[in-house]
HTML snippet that shows the backbone in 3Dmol.js (N, CA, C, O; Angstrom):
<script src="https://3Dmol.org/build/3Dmol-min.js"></script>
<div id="view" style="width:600px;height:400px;position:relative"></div>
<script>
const pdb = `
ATOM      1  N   UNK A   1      10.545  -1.117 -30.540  1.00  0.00           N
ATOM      2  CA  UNK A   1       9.308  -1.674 -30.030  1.00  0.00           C
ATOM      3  C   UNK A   1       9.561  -3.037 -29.393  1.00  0.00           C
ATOM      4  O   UNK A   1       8.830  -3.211 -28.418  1.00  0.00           O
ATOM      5  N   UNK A   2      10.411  -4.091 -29.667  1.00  0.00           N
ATOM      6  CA  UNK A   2      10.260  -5.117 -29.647  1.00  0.00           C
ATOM      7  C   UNK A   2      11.581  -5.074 -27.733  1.00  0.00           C
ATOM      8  O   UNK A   2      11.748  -5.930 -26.864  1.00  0.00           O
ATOM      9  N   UNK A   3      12.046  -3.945 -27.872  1.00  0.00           N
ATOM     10  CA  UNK A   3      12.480  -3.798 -26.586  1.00  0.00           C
ATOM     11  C   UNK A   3      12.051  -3.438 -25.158  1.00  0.00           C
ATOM     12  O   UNK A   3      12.382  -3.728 -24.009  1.00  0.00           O
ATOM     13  N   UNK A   4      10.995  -2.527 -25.898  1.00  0.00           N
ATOM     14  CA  UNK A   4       9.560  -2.344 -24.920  1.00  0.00           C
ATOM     15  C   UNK A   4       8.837  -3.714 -24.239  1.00  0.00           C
ATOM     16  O   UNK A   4       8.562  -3.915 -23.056  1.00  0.00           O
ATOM     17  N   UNK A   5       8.632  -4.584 -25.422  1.00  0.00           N
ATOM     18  CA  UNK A   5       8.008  -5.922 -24.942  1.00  0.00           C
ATOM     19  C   UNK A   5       9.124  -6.762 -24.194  1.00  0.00           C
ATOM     20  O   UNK A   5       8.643  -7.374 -23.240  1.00  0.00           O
ATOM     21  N   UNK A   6      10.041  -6.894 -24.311  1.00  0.00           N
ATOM     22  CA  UNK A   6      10.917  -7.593 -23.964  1.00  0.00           C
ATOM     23  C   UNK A   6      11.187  -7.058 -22.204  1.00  0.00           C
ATOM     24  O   UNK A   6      11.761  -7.794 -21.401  1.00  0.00           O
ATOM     25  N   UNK A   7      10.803  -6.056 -21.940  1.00  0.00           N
ATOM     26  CA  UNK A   7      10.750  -5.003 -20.789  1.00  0.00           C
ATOM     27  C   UNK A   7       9.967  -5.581 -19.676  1.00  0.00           C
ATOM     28  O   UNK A   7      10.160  -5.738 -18.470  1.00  0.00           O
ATOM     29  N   UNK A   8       9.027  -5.838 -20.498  1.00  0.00           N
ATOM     30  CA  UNK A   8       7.640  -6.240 -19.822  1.00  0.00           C
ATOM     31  C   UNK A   8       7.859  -7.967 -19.759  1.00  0.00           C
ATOM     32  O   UNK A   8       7.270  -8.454 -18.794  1.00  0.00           O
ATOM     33  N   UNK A   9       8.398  -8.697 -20.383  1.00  0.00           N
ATOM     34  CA  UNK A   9       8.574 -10.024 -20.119  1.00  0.00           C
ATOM     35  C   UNK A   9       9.647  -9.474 -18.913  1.00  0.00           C
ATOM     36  O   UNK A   9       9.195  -9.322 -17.778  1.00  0.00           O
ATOM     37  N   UNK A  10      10.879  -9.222 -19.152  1.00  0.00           N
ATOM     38  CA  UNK A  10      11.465  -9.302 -17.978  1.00  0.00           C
ATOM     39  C   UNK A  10      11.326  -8.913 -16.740  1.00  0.00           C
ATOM     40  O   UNK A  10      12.094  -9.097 -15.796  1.00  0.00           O
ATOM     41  N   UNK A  11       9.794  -8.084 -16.788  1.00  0.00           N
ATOM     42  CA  UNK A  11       9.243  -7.264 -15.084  1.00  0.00           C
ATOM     43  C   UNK A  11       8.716  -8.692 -14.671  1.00  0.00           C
ATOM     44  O   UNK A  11       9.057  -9.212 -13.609  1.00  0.00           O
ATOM     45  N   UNK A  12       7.614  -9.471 -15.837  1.00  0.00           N
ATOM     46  CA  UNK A  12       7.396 -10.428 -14.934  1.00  0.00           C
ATOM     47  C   UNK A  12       7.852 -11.284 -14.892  1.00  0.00           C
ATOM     48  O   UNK A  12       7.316 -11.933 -13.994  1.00  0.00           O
ATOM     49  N   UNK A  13       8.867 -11.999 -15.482  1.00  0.00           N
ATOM     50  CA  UNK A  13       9.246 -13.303 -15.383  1.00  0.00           C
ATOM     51  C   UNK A  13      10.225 -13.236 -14.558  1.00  0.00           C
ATOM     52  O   UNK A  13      10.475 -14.195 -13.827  1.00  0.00           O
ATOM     53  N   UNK A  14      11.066 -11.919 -14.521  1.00  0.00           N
ATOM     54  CA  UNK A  14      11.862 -11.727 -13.475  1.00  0.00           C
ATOM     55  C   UNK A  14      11.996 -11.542 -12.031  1.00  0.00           C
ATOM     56  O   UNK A  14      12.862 -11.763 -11.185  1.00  0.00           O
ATOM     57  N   UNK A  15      10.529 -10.934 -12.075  1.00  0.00           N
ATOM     58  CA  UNK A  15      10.369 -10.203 -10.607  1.00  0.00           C
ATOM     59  C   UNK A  15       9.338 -10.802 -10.079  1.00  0.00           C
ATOM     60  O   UNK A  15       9.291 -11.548  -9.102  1.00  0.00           O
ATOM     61  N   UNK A  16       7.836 -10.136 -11.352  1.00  0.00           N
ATOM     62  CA  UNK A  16       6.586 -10.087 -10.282  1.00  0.00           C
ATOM     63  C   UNK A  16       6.353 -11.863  -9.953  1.00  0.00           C
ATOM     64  O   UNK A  16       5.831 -12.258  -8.910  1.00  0.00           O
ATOM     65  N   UNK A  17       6.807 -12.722 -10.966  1.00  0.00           N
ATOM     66  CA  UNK A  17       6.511 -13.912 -11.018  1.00  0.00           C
ATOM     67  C   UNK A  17       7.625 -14.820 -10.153  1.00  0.00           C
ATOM     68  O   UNK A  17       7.442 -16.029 -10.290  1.00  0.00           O
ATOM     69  N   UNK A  18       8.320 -14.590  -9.615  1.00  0.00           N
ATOM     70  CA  UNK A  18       9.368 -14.959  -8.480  1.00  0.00           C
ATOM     71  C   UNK A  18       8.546 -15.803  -7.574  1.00  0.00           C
ATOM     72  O   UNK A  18       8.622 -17.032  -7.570  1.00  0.00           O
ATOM     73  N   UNK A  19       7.878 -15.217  -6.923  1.00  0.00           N
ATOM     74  CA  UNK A  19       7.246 -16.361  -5.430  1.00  0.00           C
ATOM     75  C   UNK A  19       6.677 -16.869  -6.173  1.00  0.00           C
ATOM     76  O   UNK A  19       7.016 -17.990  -5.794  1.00  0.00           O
ATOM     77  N   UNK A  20       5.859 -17.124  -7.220  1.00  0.00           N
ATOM     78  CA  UNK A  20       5.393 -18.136  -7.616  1.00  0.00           C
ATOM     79  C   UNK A  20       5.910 -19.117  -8.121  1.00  0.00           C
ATOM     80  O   UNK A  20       5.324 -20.197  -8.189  1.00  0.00           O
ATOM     81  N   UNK A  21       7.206 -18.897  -8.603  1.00  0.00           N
ATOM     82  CA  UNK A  21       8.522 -19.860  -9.092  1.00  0.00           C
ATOM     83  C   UNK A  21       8.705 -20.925  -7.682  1.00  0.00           C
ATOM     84  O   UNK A  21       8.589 -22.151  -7.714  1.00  0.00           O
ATOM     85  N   UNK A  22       9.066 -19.957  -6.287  1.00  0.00           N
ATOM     86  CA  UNK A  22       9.398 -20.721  -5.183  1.00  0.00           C
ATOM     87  C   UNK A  22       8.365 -21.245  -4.609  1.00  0.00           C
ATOM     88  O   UNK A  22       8.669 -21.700  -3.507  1.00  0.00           O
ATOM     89  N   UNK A  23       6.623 -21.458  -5.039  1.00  0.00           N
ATOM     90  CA  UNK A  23       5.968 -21.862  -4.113  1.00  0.00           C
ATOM     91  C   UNK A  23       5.598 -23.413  -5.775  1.00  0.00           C
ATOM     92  O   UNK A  23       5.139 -24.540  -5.588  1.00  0.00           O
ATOM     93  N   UNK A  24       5.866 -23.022  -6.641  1.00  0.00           N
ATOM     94  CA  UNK A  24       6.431 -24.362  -7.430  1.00  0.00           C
ATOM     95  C   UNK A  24       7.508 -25.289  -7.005  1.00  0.00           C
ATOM     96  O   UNK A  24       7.757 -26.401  -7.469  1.00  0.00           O
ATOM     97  N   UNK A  25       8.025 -24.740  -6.180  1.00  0.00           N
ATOM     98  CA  UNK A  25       9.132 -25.476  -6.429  1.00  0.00           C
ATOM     99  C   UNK A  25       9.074 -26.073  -4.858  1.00  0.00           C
ATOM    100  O   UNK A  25       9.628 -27.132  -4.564  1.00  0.00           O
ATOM    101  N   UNK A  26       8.324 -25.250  -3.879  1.00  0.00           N
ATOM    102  CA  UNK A  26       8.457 -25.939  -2.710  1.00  0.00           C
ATOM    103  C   UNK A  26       7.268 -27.414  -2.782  1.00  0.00           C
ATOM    104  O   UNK A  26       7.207 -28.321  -1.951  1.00  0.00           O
ATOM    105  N   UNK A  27       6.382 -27.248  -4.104  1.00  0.00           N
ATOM    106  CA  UNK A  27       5.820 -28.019  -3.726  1.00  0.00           C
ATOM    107  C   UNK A  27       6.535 -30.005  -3.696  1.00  0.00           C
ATOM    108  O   UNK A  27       6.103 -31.018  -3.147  1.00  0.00           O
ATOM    109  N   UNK A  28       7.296 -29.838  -4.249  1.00  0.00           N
ATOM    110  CA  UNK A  28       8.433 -31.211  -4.252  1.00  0.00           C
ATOM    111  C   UNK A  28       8.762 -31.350  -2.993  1.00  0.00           C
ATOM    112  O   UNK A  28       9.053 -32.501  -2.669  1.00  0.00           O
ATOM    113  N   UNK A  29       8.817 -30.453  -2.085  1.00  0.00           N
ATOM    114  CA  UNK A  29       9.505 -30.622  -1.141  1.00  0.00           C
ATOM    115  C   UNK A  29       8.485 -31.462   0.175  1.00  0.00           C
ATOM    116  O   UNK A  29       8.406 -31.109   1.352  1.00  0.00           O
ATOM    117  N   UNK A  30       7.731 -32.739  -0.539  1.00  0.00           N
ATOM    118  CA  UNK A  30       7.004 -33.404   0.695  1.00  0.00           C
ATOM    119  C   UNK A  30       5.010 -32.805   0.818  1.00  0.00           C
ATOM    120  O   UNK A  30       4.425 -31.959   0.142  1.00  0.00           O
ATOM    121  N   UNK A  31       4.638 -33.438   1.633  1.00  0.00           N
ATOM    122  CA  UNK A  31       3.191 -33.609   1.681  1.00  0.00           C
ATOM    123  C   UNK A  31       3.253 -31.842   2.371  1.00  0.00           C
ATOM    124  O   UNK A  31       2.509 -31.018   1.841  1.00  0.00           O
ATOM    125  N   UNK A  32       3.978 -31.490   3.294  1.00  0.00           N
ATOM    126  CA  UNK A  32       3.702 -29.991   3.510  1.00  0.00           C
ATOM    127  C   UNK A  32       3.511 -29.062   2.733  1.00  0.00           C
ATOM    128  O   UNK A  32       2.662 -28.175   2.646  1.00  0.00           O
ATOM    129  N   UNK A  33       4.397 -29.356   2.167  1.00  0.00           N
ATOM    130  CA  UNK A  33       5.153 -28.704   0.087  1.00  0.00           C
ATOM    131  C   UNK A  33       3.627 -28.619  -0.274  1.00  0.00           C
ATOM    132  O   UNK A  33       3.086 -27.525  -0.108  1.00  0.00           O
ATOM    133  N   UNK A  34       2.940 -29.585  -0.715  1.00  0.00           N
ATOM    134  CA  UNK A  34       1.725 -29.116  -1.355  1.00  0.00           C
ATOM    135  C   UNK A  34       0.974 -28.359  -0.480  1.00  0.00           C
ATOM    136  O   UNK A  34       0.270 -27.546  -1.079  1.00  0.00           O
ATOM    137  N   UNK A  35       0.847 -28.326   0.969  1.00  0.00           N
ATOM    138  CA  UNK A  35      -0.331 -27.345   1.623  1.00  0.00           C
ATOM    139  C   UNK A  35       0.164 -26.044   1.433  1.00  0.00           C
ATOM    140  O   UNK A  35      -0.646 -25.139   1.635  1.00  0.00           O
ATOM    141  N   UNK A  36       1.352 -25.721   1.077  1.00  0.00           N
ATOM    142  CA  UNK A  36       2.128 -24.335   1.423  1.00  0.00           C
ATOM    143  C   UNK A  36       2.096 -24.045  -0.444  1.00  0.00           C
ATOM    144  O   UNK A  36       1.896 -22.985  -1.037  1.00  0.00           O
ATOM    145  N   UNK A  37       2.326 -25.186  -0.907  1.00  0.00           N
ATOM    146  CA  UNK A  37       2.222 -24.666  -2.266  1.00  0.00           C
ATOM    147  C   UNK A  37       0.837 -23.965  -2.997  1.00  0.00           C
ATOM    148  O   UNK A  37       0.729 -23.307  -4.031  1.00  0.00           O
ATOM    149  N   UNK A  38      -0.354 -24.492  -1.795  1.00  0.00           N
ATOM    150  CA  UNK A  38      -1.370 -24.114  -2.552  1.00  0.00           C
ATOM    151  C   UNK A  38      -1.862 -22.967  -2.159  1.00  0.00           C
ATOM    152  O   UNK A  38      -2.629 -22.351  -2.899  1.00  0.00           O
ATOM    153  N   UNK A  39      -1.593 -22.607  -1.233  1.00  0.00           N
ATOM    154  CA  UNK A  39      -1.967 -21.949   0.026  1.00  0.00           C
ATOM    155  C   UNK A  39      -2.852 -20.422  -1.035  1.00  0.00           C
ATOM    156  O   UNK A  39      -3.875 -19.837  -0.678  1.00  0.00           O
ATOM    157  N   UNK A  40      -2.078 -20.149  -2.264  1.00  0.00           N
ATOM    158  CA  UNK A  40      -3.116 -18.905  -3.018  1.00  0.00           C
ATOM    159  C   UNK A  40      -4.505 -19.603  -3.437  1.00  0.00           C
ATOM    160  O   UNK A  40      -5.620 -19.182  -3.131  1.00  0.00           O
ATOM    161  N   UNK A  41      -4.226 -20.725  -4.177  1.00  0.00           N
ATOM    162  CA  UNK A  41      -5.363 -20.810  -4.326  1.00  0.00           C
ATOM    163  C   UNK A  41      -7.003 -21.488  -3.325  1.00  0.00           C
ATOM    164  O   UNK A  41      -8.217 -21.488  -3.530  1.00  0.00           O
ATOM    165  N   UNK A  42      -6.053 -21.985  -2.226  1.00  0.00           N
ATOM    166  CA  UNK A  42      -6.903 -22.029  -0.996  1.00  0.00           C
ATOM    167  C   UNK A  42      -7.398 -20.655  -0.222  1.00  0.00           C
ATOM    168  O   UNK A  42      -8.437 -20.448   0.406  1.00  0.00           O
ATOM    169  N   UNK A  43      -6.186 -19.725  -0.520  1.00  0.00           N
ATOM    170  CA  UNK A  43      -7.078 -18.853   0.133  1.00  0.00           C
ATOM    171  C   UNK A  43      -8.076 -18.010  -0.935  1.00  0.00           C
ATOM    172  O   UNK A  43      -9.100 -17.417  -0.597  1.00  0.00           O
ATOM    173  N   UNK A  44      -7.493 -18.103  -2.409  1.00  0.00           N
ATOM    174  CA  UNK A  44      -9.094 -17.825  -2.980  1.00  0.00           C
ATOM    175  C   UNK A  44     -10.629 -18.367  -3.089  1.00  0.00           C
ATOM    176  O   UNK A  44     -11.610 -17.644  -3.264  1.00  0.00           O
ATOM    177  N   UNK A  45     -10.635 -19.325  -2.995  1.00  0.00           N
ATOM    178  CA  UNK A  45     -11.468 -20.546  -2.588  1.00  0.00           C
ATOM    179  C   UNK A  45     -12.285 -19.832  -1.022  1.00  0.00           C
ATOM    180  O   UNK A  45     -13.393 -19.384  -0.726  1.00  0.00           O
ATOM    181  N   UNK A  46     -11.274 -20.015  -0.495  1.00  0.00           N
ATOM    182  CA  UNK A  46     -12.009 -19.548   1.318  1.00  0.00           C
ATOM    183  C   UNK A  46     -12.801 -18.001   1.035  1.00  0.00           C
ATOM    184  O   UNK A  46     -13.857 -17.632   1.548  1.00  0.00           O
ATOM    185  N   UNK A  47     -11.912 -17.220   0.030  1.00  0.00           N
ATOM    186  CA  UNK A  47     -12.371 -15.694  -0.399  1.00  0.00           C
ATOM    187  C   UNK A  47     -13.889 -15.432  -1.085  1.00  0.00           C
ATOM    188  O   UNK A  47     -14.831 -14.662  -0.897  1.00  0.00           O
ATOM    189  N   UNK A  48     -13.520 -16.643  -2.076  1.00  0.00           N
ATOM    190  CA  UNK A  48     -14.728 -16.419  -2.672  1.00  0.00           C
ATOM    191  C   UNK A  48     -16.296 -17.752  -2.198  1.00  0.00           C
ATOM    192  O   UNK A  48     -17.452 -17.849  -2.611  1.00  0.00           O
ATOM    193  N   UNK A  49     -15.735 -18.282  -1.501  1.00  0.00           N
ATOM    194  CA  UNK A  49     -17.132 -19.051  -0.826  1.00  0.00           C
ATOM    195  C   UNK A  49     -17.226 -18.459   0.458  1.00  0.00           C
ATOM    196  O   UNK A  49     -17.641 -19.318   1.236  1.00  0.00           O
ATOM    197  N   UNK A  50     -17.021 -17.332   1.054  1.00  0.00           N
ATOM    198  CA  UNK A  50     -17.064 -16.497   2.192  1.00  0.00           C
ATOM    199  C   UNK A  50     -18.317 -15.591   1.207  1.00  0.00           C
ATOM    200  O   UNK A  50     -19.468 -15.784   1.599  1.00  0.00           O
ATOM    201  N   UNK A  51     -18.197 -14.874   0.283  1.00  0.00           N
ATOM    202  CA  UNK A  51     -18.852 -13.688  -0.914  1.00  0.00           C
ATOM    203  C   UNK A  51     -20.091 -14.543  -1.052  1.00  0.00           C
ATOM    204  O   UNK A  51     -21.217 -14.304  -0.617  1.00  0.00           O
ATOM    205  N   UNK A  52     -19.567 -15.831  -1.901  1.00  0.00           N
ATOM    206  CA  UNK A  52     -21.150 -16.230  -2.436  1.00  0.00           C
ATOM    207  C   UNK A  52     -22.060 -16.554  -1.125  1.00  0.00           C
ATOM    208  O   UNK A  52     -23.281 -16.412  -1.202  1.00  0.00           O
ATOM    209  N   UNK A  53     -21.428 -17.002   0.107  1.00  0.00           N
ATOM    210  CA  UNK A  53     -22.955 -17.082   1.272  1.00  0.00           C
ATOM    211  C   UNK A  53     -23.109 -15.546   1.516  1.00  0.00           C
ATOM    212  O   UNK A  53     -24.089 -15.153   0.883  1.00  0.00           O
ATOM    213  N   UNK A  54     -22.692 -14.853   1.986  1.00  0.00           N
ATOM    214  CA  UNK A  54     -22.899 -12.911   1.981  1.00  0.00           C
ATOM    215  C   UNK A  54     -23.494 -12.531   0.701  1.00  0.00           C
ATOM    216  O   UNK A  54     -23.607 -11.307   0.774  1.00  0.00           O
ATOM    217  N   UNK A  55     -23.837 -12.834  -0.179  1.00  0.00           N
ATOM    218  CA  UNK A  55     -24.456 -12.828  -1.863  1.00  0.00           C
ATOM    219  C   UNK A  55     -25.760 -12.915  -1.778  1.00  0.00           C
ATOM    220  O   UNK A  55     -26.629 -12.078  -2.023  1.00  0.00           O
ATOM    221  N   UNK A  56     -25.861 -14.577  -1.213  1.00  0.00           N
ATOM    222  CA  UNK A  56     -27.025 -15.417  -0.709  1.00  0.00           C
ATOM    223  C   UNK A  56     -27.989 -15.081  -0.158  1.00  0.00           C
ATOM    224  O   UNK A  56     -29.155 -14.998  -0.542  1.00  0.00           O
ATOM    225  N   UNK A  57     -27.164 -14.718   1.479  1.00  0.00           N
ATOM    226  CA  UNK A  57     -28.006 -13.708   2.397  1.00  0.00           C
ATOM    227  C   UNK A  57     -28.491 -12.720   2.428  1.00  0.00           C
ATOM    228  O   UNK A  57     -29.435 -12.414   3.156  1.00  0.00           O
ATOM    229  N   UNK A  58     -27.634 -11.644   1.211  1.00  0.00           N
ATOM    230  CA  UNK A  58     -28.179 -10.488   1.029  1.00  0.00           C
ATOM    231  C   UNK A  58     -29.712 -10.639  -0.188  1.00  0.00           C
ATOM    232  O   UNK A  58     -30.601  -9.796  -0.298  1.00  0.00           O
ATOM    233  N   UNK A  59     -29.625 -11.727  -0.820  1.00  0.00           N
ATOM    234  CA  UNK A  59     -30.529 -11.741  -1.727  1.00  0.00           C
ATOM    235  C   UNK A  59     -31.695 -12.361  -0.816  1.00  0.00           C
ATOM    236  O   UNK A  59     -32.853 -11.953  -0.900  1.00  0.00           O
ATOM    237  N   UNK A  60     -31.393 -13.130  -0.154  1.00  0.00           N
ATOM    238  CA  UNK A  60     -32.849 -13.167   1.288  1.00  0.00           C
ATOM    239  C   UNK A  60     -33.273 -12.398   1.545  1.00  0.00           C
ATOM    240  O   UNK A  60     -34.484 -12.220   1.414  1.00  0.00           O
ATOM    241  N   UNK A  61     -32.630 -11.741   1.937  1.00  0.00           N
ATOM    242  CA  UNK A  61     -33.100 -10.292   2.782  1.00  0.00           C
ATOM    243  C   UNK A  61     -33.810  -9.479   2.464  1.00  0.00           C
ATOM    244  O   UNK A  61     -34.716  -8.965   3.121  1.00  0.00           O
ATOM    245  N   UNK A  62     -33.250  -9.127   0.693  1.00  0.00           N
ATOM    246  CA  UNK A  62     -34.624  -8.692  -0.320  1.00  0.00           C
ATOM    247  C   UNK A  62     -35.350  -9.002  -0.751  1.00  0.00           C
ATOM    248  O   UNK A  62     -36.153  -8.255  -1.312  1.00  0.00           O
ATOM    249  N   UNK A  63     -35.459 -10.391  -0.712  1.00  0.00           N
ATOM    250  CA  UNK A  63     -36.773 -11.227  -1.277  1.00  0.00           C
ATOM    251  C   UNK A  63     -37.488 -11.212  -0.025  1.00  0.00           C
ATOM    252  O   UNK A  63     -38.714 -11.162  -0.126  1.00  0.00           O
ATOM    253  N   UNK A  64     -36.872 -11.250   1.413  1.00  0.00           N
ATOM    254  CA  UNK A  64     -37.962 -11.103   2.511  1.00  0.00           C
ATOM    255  C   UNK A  64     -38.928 -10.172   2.671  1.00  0.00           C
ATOM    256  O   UNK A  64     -40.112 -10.303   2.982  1.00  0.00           O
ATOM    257  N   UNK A  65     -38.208  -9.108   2.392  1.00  0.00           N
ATOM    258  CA  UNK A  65     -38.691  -7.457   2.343  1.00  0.00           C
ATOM    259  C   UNK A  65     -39.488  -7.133   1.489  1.00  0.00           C
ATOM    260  O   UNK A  65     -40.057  -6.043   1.437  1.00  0.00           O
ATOM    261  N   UNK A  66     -39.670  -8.428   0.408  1.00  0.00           N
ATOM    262  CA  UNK A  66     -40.771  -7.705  -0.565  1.00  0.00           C
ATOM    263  C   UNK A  66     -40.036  -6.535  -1.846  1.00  0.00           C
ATOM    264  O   UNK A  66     -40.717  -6.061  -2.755  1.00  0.00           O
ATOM    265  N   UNK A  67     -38.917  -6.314  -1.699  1.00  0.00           N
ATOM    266  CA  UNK A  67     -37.535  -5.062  -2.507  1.00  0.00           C
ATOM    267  C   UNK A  67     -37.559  -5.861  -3.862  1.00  0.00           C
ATOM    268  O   UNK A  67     -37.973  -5.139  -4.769  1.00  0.00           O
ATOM    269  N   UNK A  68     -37.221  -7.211  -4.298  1.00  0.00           N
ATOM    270  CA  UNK A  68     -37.336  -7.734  -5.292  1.00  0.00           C
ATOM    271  C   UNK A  68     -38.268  -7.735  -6.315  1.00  0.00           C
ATOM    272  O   UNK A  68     -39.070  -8.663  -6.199  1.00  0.00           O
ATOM    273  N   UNK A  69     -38.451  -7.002  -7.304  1.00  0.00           N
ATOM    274  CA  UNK A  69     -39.084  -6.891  -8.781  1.00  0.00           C
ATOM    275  C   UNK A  69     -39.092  -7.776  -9.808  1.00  0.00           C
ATOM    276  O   UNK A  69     -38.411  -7.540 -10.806  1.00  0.00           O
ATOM    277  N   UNK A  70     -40.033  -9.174  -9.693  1.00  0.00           N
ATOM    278  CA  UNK A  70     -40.027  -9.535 -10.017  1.00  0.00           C
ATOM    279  C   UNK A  70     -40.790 -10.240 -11.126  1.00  0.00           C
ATOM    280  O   UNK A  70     -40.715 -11.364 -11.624  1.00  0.00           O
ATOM    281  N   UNK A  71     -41.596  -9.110 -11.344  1.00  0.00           N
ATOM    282  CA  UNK A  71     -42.618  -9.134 -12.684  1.00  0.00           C
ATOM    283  C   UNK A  71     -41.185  -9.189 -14.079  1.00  0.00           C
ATOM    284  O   UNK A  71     -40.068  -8.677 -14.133  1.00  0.00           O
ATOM    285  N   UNK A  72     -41.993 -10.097 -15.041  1.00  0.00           N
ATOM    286  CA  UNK A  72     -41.391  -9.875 -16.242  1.00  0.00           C
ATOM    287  C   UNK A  72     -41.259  -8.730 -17.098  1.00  0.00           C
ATOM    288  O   UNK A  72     -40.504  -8.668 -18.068  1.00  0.00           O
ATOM    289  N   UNK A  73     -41.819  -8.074 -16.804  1.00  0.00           N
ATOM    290  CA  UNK A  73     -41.949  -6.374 -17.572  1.00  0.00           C
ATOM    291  C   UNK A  73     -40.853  -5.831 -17.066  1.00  0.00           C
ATOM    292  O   UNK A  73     -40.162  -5.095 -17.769  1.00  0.00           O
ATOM    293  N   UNK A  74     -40.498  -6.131 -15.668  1.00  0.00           N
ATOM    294  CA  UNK A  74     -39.619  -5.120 -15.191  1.00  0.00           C
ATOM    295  C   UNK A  74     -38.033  -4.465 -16.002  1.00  0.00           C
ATOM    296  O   UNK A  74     -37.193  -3.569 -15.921  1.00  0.00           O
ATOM    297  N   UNK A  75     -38.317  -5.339 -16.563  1.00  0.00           N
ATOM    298  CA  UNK A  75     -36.750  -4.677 -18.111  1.00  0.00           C
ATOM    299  C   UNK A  75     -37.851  -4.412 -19.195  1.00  0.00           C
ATOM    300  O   UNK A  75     -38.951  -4.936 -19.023  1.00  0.00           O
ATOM    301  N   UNK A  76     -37.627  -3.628 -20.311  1.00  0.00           N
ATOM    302  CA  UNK A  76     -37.851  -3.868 -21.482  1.00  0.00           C
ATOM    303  C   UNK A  76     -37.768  -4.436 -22.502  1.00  0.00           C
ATOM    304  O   UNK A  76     -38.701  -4.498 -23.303  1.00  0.00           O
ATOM    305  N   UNK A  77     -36.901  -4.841 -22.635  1.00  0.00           N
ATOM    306  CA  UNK A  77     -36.137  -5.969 -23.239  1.00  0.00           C
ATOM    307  C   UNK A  77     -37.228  -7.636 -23.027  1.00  0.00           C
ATOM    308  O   UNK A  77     -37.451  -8.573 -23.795  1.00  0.00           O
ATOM    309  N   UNK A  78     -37.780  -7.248 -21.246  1.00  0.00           N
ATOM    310  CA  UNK A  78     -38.348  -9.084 -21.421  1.00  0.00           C
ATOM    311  C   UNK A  78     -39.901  -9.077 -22.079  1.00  0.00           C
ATOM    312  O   UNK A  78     -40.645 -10.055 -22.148  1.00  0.00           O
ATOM    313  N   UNK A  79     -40.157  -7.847 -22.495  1.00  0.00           N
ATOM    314  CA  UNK A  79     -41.503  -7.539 -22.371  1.00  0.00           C
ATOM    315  C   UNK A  79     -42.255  -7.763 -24.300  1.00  0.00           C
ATOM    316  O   UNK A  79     -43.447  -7.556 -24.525  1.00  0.00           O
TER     317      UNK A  79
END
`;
const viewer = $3Dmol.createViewer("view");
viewer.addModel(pdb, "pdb");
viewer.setStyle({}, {cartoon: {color: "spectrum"}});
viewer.zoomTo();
viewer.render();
</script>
């Protein structure tokens, strides 16, 4: 059993976790180093504040339309 786990540390520490080793390590390498180092979590950032205005808009759209249920009864639970 304990070779099984040991399996699985070495898929990721070996492999899947690799570019993330080199985008650590580029970040030393100067003020570029950090834009390139961040660059995943900038582009999750750009990913997910792209969703929440498309979220936004779509919840306009049903509150324009009148589609929104918004009596308190509408669960059972609030009633």
């Amino acid at each position: 059993m304990r070779a099984f786990f040991e399996g699985i540390q070495t898929l990721f520490v070996d492999f899947l976790f690799k570019p993330l080793d080199w985008l650590r390590a580029l970040e030393l390498n100067g003020s570029i180093g950090w834009w390139l180092a961040n660059i995943v979590s900038w582009t999750l950032i750009i990913v997910c504040s792209y969703y929440i205005v498309y979220w936004c808009k779509e919840l306009k759209k049903h509150q324009d339309n009148n589609e929104e249920n918004q009596d308190t009864t509408a669960h059972s639970f609030l009633s």
